[in-house]
C-alpha positions, 0 to 999 in steps of 0.5 A: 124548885122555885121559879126565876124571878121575872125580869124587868121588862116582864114584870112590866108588861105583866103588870100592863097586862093586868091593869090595862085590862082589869082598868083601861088603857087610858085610866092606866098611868105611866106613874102607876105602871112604874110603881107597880111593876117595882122598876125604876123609870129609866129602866121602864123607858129601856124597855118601852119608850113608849106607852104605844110600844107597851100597848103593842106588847100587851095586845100581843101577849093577850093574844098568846095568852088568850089563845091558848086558854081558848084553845085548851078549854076547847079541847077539854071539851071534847074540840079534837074531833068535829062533830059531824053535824056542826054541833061542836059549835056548842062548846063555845057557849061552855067556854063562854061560860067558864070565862065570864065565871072568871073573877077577872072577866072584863069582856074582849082586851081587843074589842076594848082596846079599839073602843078605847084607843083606835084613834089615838094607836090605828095599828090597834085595830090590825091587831085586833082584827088579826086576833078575831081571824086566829079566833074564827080559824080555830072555830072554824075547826069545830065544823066538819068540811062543807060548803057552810063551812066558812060562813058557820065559823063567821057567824058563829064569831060574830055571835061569839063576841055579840056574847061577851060584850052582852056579858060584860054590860051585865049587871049580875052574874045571872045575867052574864049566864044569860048571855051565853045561852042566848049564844048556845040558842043562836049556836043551835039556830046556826047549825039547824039552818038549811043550807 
């Protein structure tokens, strides 16, 4: 059976979706997202009245879409059941892995978007910050309950993302493998420290 065609507004914000993150926001022109989300411009105006409005848009189904890639690959490793010794903190540096071996790979849409646009769109760093704790909570799930519990899931984000800005910046792919075991060490170092 073959699937509906997308609408108007979809195919716009797919197309957003793609560009903006394979090219920037900035270097993404509304000409462009017109010509090739094959709409015309009034109905592209319909739909976003302004390149904000699609900004906005774009965050939040990277953000869904994101989540749920993250949450899946997780869980294929094994993520349902924390490790009682802190150690499914390790998974990330496989997940990690599995994303910047994506031919799409460009680092973090959000830690983008800020770089990019936070002065020009502010709310873009609500956005993004509210995507970084969503990523932090579900870290947070990889730990067993304990004091270290909170300040483990922070540190580990922020090693996270230290990682896919250090795989993005890489000039090859054994760099980029580089970088996410430099994350699995800095992980193992993480869950080792006492208390």
């Amino acid at each position: 059976m073959e699937a509906a065609p997308l609408s108007a507004r979809d195919r716009i914000l797919g197309t957003a979706h793609d560009l903006f993150y394979r090219d920037g926001i900035r270097a993404t022109g509304i000409d462009r997202l017109i010509a090739e989300s094959g709409v015309t411009k009034v109905t592209f105006y319909r739909h976003f009245p302004s390149k904000n409005e699609l900004v906005r848009a774009f965050l939040d189904l990277r953000h869904a879409r994101w989540m749920a890639w993250f949450v899946d690959a997780l869980g294929r490793r094994g993520a349902d059941t924390p490790a009682a010794d802190g150690s499914g903190l390790l998974l990330l540096a496989d997940v990690l892995q599995e994303w910047i071996d994506m031919p799409v790979f460009r680092g973090c849409a959000f830690i983008n978007t800020v770089v990019e646009i936070a002065d020009a769109l502010p709310e873009a760093v609500g956005i993004s910050r509210a995507h970084k704790d969503e990523m932090t909570d579900v870290i947070l799930q990889l730990l067993p309950t304990g004091p270290r519990r909170e300040a483990l899931a922070q540190g580990a984000a922020l090693a996270f993302d230290g990682a896919i800005v250090r795989a993005q910046m890489a000039a090859d792919a054994n760099e980029r493998r580089a970088a996410a075991e430099t994350l699995r060490g800095v992980l193992r170092a993480l869950v080792a420290a006492p208390p």
